[in-house]
N, C-alpha and C positions, 0 to 999 in steps of 0.2 A: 810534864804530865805524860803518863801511860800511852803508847799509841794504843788506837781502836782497831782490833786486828780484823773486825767485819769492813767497817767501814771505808780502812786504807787499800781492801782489797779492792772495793766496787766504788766508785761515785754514780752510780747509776740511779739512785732516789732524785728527785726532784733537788732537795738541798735544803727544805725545810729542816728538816732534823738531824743532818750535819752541820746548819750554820746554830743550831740552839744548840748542842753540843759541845759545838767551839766559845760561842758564850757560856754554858755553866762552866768547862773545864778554865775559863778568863775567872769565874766569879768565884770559882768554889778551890781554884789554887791557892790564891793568897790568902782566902779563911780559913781551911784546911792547913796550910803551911805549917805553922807555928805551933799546932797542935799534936802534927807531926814526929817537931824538930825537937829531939832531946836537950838540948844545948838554949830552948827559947824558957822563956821563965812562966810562960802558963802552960808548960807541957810538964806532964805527970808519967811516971815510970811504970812502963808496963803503958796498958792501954788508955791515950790523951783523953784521958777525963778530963783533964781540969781546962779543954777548953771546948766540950763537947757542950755545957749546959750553955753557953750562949750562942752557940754555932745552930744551935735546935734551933732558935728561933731564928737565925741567918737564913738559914737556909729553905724556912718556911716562905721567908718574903721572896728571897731569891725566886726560888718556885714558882711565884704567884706573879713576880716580875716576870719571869720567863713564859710564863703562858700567854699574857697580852703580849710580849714580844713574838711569839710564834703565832699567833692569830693576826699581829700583824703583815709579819712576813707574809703569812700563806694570804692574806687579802691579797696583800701588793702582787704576789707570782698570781693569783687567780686573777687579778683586773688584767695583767698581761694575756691571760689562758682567753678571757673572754672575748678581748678584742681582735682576736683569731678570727674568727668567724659565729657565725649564728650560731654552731651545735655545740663550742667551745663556751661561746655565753650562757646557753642553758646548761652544761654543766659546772661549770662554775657557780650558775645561783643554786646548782644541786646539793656540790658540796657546802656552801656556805650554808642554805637553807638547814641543810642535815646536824654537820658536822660542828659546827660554831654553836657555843652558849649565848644565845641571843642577852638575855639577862643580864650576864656579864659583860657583852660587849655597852650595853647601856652606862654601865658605868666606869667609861673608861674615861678618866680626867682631860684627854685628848676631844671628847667628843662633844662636837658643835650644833648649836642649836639649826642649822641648814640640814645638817645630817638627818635627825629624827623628821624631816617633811618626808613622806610619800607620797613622790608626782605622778604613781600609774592611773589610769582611770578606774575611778571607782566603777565596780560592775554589781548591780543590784544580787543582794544574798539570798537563795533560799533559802534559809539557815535549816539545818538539818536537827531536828528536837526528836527526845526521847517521846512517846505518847502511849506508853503503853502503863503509865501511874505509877511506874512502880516506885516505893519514894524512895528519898536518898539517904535514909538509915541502912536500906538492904545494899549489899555488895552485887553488884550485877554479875552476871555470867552462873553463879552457882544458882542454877534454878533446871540445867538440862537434868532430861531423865538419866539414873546413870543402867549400864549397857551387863556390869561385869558380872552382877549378883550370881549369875548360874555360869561363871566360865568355869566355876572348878568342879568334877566329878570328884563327889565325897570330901575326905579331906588330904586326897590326892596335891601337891604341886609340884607342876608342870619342870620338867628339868629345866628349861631357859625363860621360866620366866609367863610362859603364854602356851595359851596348846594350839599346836597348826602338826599340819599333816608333812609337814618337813624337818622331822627335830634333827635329823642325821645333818643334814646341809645345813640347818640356822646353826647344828654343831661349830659345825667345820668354819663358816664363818666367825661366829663368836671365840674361835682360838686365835682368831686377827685383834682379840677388841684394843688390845695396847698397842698396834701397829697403826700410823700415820698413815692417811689417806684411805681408809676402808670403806668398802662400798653398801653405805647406809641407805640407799636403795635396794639392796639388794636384798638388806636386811629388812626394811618391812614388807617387801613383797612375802620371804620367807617368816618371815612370824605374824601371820593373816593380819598385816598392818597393825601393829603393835611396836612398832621401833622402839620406840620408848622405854616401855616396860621391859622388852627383851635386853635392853644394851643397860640400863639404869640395873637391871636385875644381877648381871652377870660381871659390872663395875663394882657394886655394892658385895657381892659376893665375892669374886677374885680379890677385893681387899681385905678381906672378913670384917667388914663394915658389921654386917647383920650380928656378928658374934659376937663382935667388941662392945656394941651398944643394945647387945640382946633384943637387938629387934626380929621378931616370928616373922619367918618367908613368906606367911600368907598375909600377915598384915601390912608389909609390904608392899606386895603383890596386888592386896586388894587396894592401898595408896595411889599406887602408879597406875593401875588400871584406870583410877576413878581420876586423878590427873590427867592420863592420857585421853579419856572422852571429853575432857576441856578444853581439848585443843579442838581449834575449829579443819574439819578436817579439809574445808571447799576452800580453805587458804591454798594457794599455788605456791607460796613459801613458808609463810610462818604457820607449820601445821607442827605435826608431834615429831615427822620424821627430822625438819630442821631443830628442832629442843634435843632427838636422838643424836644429831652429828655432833654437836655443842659439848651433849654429855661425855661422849665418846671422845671427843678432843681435848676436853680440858682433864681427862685421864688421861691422856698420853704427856701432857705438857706436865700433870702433876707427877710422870713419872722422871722426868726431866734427870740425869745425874747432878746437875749443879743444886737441886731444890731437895736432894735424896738426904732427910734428916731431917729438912727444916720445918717443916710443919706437924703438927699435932694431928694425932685421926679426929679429931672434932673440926680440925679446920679442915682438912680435908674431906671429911664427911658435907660440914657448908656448902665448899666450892662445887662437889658435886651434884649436891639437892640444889644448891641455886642453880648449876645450867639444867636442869631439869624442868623447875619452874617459870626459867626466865621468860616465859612467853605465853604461857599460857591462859586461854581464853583473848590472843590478841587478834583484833575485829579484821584484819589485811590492810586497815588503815592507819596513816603517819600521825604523831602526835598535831603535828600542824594540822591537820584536818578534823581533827574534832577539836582544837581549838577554834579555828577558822569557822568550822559549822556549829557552836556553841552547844557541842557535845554534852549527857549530861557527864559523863566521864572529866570532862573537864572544869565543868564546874565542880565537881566535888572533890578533884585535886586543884583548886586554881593556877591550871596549864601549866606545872608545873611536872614534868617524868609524869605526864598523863598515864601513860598504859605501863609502866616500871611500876607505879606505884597498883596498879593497877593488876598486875601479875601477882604481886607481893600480897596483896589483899586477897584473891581469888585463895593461892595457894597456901596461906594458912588458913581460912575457910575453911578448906577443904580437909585439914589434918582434925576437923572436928567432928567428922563425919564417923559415924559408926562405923568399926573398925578400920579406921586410916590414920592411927594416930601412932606415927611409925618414931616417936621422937618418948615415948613413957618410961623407955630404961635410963632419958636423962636426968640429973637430981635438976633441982631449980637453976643454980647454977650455971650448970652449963646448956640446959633451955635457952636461958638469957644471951648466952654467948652467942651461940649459934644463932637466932634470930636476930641479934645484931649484925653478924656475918654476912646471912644471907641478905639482910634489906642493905647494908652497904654495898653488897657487890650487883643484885639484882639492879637498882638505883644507875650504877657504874653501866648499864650497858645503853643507858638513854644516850647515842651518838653523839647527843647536843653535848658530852660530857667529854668528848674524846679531845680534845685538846688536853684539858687540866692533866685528864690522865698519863697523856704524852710528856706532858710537862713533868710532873710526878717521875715517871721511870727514868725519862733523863737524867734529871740530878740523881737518884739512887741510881746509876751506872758511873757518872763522872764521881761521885763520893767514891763509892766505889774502888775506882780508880785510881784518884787520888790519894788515898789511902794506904794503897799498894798493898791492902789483903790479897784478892781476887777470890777470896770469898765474900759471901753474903752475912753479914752482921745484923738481923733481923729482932730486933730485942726488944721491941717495943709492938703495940699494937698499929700505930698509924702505920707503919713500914712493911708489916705481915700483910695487911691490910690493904694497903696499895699494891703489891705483886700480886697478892690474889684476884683483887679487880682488875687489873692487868692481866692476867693471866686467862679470865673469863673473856673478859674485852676480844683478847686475841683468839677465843676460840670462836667468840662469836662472828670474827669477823676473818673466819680461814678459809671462808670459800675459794677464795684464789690462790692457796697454798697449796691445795689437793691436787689430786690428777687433772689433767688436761679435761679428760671425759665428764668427771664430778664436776669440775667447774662452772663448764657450757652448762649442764644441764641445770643448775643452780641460777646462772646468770638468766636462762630463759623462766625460769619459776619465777626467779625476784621480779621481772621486769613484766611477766605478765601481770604482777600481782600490782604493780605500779600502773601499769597501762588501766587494771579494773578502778584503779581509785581514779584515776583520771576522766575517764568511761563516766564517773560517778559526779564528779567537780562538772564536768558539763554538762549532763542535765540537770544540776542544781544551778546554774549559772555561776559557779565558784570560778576562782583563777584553775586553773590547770598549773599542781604543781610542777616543779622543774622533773623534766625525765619522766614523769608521768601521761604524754601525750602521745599515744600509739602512732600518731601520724609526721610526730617531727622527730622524736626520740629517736639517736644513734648508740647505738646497742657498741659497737668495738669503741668508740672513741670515749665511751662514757667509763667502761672499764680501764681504760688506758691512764684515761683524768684519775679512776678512784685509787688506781693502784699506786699512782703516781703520789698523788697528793697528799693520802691518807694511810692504806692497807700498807705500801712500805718503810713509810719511816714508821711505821708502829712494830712491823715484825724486825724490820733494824735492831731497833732498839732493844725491844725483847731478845732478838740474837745475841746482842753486845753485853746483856745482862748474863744469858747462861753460855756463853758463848767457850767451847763452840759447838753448844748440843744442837744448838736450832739452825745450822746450817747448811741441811739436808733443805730444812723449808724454805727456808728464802732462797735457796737454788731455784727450787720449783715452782716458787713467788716469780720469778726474774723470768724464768721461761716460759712462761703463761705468760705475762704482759707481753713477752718478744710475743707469743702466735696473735695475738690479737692487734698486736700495732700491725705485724705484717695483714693483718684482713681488713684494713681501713682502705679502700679503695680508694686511687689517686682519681682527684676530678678535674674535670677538663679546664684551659685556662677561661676565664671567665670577661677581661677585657672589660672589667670595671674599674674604671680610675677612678671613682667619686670615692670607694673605699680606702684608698692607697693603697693601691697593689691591682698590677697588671696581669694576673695570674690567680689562679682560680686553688682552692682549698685542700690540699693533700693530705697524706699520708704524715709526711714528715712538720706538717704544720699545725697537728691537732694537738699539741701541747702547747702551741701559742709562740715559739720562736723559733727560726731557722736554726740548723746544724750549724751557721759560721757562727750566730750569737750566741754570747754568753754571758749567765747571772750571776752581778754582784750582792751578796746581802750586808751590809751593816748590822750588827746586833749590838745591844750597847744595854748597860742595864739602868738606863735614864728612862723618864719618861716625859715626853715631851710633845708640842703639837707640829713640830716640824721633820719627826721620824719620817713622814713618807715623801717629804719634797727634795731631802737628800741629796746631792749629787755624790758620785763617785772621787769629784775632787774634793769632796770636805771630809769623807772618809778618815783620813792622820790626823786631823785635827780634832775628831770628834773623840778621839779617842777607845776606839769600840775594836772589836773582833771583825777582819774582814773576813770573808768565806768565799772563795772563786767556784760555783756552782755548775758545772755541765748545763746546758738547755738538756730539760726533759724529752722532746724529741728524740734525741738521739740517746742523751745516757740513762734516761727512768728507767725503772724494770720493778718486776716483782718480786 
């Protein structure tokens, strides 16, 4: 198999997604092999068709094998992360809470009826109800007054987008919009808080989006305005300026050289309108909490991409709106297309989703691979379809990619906007979700966990895919998580032996193992209920992929 030229460079991710790796390129060599190999008798001349129609379906299961396999892993590396210490177990139930498909873990044929008790104490619910009548025929959120009707003088429109008294400077900014890491603060101060509109205006334009699909600048214009007053703006993160970074990012990635051809300006026109809308009208709180408060939001998706589905709904709502209906120069056709686009990939940014997703790009990297194109063979819709949602995923989660500066300032948004839900769980008498509790929450080690666990093997991955475009970001991934393990204050020894361990909680221990220990993974594409009792000595015999794993401690990074 191909080596992995990101991968071999760095072992500094945790090892989740270089031990799944090492399993697809185990599972997808010998199926791939043959279809290869001129000389085998279901290979076809020119390009292995004749062993691609059953490999479809090989590779769906593998897939699908591979993702309880990496959900298992990452439990096994988080029960070690937890029994670190207290702030290691709250974020471990963080990312588990978040990041894991609850649903799917349900039915994992491994799982025991002990598993499904919950032995915390029940704490009396105030449950949190809708009371304002409104019934559940109507789409909530579209009901604000909207703001935009008089922002244009005559039928004047504004050069970027929005009119502010700085168009020189929102200029000079807006000639950054296809450069990584741009400072989307800077840009709604400069277009009188309008991020949105301004950055969606001048993507949509520098693509000739508007001309390809004859959409009027003003009806545009007046879309995104009325979009943008949907966002709630007292959110500390999920407001318009985070929908404006998104938007702005998943332009740079769609400018990608490795992706340059392959998609159609209808799917790129999607990917765009969906990070646009992906958030919009969202309340600052997590799906689990209006679940948990028996939101009506949740009952009328049954808790199900509560607020994804929920986005989805507000923003084509809103394209009904007198003059917002920026989608009329498409025929039926491609209507269709694009609205399936966009509800696939908005869908894809429900967290709880981010495994499958991981799982998904992995085997499109090791096929890939295996292969020995090193191009992208994109020829169907499930395949378009997955990088694109991949592709959003990754914008939406490139906080930690950007500048040192962007970053902090992002991580104190998010985490205030955690701390207010939590604020909220406790005068309802709710649990206080994980990392939501202003008074125990660790701010550097929780970043340390996310980037570890989750944020790098995802931009890994994505790098190995267009590789090597995206290796400016995962630089700046890796040295962002270095500033923040170095700001984990060492704590004093602590001289508690009821814990095991004479020595009190560091720097070097908030990833849950010492610098001398190290992780072995098994992956194997069995499934079975004795995966996690394992020893290291059954490993040859099991027959599986081993993967020698750095302790995060010392080699994660961003």
């Amino acid at each position: 198999m191909m080596s992995n030229p990101v991968m071999s460079r760095t072992r500094r991710s945790v090892g989740v997604a270089p031990a799944l790796g090492t399993a697809l390129g185990s599972a997808l060599g010998p199926a791939l092999g043959p279809a290869m190999d001129p000389q085998h008798p279901s290979a076809v001349p020119g390009l292995p068709g004749g062993a691609w129609s059953s490999l479809v379906a090989d590779l769906a299961l593998v897939c699908g094998m591979l993702a309880l396999q990496f959900k298992r892993m990452l439990n096994k590396e988080l029960s070690h992360f937890s029994e670190s210490s207290k702030s290691g177990n709250q974020i471990s139930e963080y990312i588990c809470s978040t990041f894991l498909d609850k649903q799917q873990e349900l039915d994992l044929p491994s799982l025991r009826i002990e598993d499904t008790t919950d032995n915390r104490p029940v704490k009396k619910k105030d449950v949190a109800r809708t009371t304002s009548g409104t019934t559940m025929s109507h789409i909530q959120g579209v009901k604000r007054a909207l703001c935009h009707t008089n922002s244009f003088t005559g039928e004047r429109v504004p050069v970027h987008g929005v009119e502010t008294p700085f168009e020189d400077d929102l200029g000079q900014m807006m000639s950054q919009i296809d450069t990584w890491g741009i400072d989307i603060f800077r840009i709604a101060e400069l277009s009188n808080n309008r991020p949105l509109t301004a950055v969606a205006y001048a993507v949509f334009q520098g693509r000739d989006l508007l001309k390809t699909f004859s959409i009027p600048p003003k009806t545009f214009i007046t879309f995104m305005m009325t979009l943008e007053d949907h966002y709630v703006k007292d959110n500390p993160f999920h407001n318009s300026t985070h929908a404006a970074d998104v938007t702005q990012s998943t332009n740079v990635l769609l400018n990608t050289p490795a992706l340059e051809s392959v998609f159609t300006p209808l799917e790129i026109m999607a990917a765009l309108f969906a990070a646009t809308i992906h958030d919009v009208d969202h309340p600052g709180l997590t799906n689990q909490f209006l679940i948990n408060s028996s939101s009506e939001l949740a009952l009328m998706y049954n808790d199900e991409s509560v607020l994804e589905n929920h986005h989805l709904a507000v923003a084509f709502k809103l394209l009904q709106n007198e003059g917002c209906d920026i989608f009329t120069g498409l025929n039926r056709k491609q209507r269709q297309t694009l609205r399936k686009m966009v509800i696939d990939m908005v869908l894809s940014t429900d967290m709880s989703k981010h495994m499958s997703l991981l799982a998904d790009l992995k085997t499109m990297v090791e096929t890939k691979k295996v292969a020995g194109s090193g191009v992208l063979l994109l020829d169907n819709y499930t395949d378009r379809i997955q990088v694109l949602e991949n592709l959003v995923h990754c914008a939406d989660l490139s906080n930690p990619t950007k500048p040192l500066s962007l970053y902090k300032r992002w991580v104190t948004l998010l985490m205030e906007e955690f701390f207010q839900q939590g604020d909220r769980e406790r005068e309802q008498n709710l649990d206080i979700s994980p990392m939501c509790d202003r008074h125990s929450a660790t701010i550097e080690k929780t970043q340390v966990g996310f980037i570890d666990y989750i944020v790098h093997p995802l931009w890994e991955t994505w790098a190995d895919l267009v590789h090597p475009d995206a290796q400016e970001i995962l630089d700046m991934l890796e040295q962002n998580r270095d500033w923040y393990q170095s700001m984990i204050p060492p704590s004093p020894p602590s001289g508690d032996k009821e814990g095991g361990s004479e020595r009190g909680e560091t720097a070097d221990d908030c990833a849950g193992v010492s610098r001398q220990d190290r992780i072995r993974f098994q992956v194997t594409l069995e499934e079975g209920e004795g995966d996690e009792e394992r020893e290291d000595d059954d490993e040859e015999a099991a027959g599986g992929s081993d993967v020698d794993v750095a302790d995060p401690a010392s080699a994660a990074g961003m």
